[in-house]
MARGUKOL-653124 format. One line per 2 residues: number of its first residue (from 1); for each residue y, x, z of C-alpha. Coordinates in Angstrom, 1 decimal, always signed. Layout:
! residues N
NUM	Y:X:Z | ... .
! end
This chain:
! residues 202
1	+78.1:+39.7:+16.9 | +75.6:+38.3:+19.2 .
3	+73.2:+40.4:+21.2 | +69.7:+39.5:+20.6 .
5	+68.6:+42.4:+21.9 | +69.1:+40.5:+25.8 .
7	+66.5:+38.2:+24.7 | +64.4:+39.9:+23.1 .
9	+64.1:+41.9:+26.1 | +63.4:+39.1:+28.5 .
11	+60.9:+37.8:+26.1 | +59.3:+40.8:+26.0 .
13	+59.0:+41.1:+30.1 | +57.5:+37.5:+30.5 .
15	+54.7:+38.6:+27.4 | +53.8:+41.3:+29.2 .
17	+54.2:+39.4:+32.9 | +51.8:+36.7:+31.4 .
19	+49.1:+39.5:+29.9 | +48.8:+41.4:+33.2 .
21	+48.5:+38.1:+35.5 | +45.4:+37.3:+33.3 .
23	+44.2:+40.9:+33.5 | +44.4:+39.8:+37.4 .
25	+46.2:+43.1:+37.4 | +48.5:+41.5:+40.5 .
27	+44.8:+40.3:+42.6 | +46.5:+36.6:+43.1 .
29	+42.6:+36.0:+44.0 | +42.5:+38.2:+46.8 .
31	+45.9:+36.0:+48.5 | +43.6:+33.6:+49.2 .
33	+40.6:+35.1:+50.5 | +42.0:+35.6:+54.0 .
35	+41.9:+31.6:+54.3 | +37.8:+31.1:+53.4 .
37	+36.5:+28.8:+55.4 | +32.2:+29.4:+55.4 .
39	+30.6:+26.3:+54.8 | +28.9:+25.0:+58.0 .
41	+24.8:+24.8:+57.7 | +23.5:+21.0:+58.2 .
43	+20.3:+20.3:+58.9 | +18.6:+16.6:+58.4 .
45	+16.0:+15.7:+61.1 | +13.2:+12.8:+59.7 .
47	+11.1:+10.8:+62.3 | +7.7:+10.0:+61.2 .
49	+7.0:+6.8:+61.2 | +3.8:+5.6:+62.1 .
51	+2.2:+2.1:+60.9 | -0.9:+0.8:+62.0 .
53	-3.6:+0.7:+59.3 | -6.4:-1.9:+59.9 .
55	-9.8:-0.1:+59.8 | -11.9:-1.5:+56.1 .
57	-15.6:-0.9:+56.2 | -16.2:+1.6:+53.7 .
59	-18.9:+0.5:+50.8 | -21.6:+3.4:+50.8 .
61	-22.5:+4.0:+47.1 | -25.9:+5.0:+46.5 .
63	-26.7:+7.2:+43.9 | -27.8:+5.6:+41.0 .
65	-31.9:+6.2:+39.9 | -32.1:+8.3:+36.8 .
67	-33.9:+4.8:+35.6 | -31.2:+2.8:+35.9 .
69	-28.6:+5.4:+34.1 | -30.7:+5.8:+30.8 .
71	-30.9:+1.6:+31.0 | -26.8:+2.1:+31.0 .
73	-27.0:+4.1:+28.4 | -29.5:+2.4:+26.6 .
75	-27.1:-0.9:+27.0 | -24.1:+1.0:+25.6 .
77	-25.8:+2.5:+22.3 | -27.1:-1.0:+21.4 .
79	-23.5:-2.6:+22.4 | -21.9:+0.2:+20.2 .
81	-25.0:-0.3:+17.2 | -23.8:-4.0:+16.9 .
83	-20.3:-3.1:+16.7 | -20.8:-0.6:+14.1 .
85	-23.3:-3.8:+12.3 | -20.5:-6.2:+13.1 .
87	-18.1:-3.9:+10.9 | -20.4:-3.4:+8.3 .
89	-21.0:-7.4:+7.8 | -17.1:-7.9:+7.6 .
91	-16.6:-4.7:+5.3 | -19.4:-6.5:+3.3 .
93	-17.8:-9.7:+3.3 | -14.3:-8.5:+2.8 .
95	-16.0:-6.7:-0.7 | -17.6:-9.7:-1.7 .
97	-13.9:-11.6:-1.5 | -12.3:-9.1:-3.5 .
99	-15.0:-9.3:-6.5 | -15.2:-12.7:-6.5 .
101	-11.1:-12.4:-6.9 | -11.3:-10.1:-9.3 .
103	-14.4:-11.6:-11.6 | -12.0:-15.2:-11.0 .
105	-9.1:-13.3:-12.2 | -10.8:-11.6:-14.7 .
107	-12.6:-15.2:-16.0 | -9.2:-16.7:-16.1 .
109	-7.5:-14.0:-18.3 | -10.6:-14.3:-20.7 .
111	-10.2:-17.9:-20.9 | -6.4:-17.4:-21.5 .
113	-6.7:-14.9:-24.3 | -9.2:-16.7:-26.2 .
115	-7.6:-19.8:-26.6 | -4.1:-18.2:-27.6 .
117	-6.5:-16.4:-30.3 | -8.1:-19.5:-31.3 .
119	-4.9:-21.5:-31.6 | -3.4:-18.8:-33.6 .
121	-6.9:-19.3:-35.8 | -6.6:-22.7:-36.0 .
123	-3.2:-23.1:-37.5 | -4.4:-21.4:-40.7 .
125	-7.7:-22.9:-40.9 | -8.3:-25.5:-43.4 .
127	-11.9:-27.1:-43.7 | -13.7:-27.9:-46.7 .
129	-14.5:-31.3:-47.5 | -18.2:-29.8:-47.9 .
131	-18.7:-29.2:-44.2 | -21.4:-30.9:-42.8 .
133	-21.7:-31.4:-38.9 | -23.9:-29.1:-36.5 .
135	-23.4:-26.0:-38.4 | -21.7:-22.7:-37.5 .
137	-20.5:-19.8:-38.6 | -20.0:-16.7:-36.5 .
139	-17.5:-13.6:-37.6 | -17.3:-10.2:-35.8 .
141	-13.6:-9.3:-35.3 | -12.5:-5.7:-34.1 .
143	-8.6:-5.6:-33.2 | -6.5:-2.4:-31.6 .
145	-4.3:-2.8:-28.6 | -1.5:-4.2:-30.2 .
147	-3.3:-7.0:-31.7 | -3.8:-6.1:-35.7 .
149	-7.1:-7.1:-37.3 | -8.7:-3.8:-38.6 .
151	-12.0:-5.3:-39.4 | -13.4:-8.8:-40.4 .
153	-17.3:-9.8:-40.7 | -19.4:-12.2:-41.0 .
155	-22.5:-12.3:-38.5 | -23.9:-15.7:-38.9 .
157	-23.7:-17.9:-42.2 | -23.5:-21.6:-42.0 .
159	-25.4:-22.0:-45.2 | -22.3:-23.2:-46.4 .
161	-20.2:-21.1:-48.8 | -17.1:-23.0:-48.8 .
163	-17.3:-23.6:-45.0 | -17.7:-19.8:-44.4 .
165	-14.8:-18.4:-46.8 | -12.5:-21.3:-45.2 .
167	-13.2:-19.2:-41.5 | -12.8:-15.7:-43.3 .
169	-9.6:-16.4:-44.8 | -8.2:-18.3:-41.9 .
171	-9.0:-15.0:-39.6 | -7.7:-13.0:-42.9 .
173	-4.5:-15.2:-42.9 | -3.4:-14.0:-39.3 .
175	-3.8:-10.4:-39.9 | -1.9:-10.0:-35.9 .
177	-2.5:-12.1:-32.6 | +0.3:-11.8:-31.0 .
179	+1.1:-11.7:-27.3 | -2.1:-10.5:-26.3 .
181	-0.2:-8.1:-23.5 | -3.4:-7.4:-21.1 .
183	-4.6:-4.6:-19.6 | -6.8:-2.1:-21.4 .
185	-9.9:-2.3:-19.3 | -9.9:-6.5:-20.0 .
187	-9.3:-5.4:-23.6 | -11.6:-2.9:-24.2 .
189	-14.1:-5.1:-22.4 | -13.4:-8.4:-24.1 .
191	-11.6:-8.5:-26.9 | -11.9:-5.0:-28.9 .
193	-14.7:-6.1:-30.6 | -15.7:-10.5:-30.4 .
195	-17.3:-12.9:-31.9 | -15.6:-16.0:-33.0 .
197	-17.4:-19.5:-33.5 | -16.3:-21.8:-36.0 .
199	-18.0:-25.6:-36.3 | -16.4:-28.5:-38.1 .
201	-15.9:-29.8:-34.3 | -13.5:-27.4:-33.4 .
! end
């Protein structure tokens, strides 16, 4: 049988050994305290240097008149009035462009809409024979968002019966416009409630 208890022994002595020599119980330290060597004080000496400076005549300001400071001031307010009226010209003008873009915009989505109405009109209208040129009839029609006819009237007769039944039933006939995807504000403006013109030039 082997003796374990030998090494378990030795084990034990270098454990404990190890623990106390980190305790510092054995003051390894203090071996090497008798050696210090005190670090030796240096000092660093700087000469000034001295450089010859050439002599300037010195500008004697004169204190400004109390005239002369409100004139200063009086420049600045005015310079700063002009920049304030400079900004509110190019504010103005910057304004101005984006109406105009917007009223271009707006005129050119008007213009688009109508004519896809129209068109849509047109392919159902048929004109009497009857219809004489220079008259006009003018019909009042109210649509929701999603383009459905609700209401169809006429405002203005052309005097002629057949002419003005041919444009009631041609606007009857399309009951929808379709793709009329604008915005609401165009639509409610424009084309919620309109007018449509009908003459035998069309």
């Amino acid at each position: 049988m082997q003796n374990y208890f030998s090494g378990f022994l030795v084990s034990l002595i270098l454990h404990i050994g190890l623990v106390l020599s980190f305790a510092n119980f054995f003051q390894i330290n203090n071996l090497y305290s008798f050696n210090k060597v005190e670090p030796m004080p240096a000092y660093l000496v700087f000469e000034k240097t001295y450089t010859a400076t050439k002599k300037t005549n010195k500008t004697i300001i004169e204190p400004r008149s109390e005239e002369t400071v409100i004139n200063s001031q009086i420049i600045k307010s005015a310079d700063t009035r002009v920049e304030i009226e400079n900004v509110k010209v190019e504010k103005d003008l910057l304004l101005q462009e984006i109406i105009n873009n917007d009223i271009k915009s707006s005129v050119e989505d008007i213009s688009y809409y109508s004519n896809l109405i129209r068109d849509q009109v047109i392919i159902n209208w048929k004109q009497p024979s009857s219809a004489k040129k220079g008259i006009t009839v003018e019909i009042l029609i109210t649509l929701v968002p999603t383009g459905e006819i609700i209401e169809v009237s006429l405002t203005k007769t052309s005097g002629n019966q057949a002419f003005d039944n041919s444009a009631l039933n041609a606007v009857q006939k399309v009951s929808k416009f379709d793709d009329l995807d604008m915005g609401r504000k165009l639509f409610d403006n424009h084309f919620r409630k309109f007018t449509l013109v009908f003459n035998p030039e069309n």
